[in-house]
BAPA-914204 format. One record per residue (C-alpha): residue number from 1; residue in one letter; x, y, z. Coordinates in nm, 4 decimals. Layout:
BEGIN
REC,k,r,X,Y,Z
REC,NUM,a,X,Y,Z
...
//
This chain:
BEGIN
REC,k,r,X,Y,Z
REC,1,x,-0.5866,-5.0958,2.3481
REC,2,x,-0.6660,-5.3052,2.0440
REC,3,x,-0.4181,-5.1303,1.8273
REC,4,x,-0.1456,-5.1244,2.0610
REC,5,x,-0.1379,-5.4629,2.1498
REC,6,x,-0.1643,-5.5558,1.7362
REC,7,x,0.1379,-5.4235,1.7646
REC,8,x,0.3723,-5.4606,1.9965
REC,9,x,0.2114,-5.8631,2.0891
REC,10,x,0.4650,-6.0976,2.1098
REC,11,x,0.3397,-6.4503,2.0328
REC,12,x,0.7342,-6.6095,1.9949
REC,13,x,1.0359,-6.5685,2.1624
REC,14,x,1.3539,-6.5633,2.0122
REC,15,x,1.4015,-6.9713,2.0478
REC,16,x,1.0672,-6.9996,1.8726
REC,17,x,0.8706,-7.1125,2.2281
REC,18,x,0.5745,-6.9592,2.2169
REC,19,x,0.5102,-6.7005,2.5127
REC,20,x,0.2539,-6.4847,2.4229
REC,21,x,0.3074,-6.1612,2.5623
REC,22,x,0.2021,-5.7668,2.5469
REC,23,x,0.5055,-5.5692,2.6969
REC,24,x,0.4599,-5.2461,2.5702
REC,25,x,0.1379,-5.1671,2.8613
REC,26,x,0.0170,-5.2492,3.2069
REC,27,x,-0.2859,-5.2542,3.4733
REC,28,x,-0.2594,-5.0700,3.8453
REC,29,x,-0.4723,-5.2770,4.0355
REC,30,x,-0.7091,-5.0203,4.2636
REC,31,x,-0.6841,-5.1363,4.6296
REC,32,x,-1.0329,-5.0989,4.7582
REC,33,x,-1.1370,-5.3606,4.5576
REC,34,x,-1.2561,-5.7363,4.6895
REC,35,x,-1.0412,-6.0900,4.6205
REC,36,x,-1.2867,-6.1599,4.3787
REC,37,x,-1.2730,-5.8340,4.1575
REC,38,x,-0.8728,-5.8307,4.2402
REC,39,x,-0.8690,-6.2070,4.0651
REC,40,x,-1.1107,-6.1190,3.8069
REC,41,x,-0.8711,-5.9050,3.7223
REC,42,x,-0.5759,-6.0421,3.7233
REC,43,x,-0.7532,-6.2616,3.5122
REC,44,x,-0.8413,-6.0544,3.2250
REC,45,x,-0.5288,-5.9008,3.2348
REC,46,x,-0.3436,-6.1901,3.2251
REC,47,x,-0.5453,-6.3415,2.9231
REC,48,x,-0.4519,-5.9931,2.7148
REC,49,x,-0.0760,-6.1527,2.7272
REC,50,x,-0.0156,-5.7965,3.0323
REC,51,x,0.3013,-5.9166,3.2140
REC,52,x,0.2998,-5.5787,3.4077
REC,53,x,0.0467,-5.6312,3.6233
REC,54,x,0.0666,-5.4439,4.0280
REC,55,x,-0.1782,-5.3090,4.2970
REC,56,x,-0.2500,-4.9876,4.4324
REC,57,x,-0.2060,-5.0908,4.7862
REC,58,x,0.1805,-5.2317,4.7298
REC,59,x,0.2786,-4.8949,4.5910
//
C-alpha cells in the first residue's frame, strides 16, 4: 500500500489547490459490519487521500 500510494498520491491539482488524493486504489466496505466500524472506516480510508470508497451491501 505504502509504495503505491508514494506513487500515484496526488497532493496538487492542476490549478495548484491542494487536494490530496490517492486515485490509483480503493476500499469495499464489508456489510455486516456496525456504524461504528463502517465510520471508522471511512475514516481511515479517507485520511489515506482513497476517493473510491463503497460498501458491500450497495453492490
Amino acid at each position: 500500500m505504502k509504495d503505491d500510494r508514494d506513487a500515484h498520491f496526488v497532493e496538487n491539482n492542476a490549478a495548484g489547490v491542494k487536494v490530496n488524493r490517492w486515485l490509483s486504489t480503493g476500499m469495499l466496505c464489508a456489510s455486516a459490519a456496525s456504524n461504528e466500524t463502517g465510520m471508522l472506516t471511512q475514516k481511515f480510508v479517507r485520511s489515506l487521500g482513497m476517493l473510491a470508497v463503497d460498501n458491500q451491501a450497495r453492490v
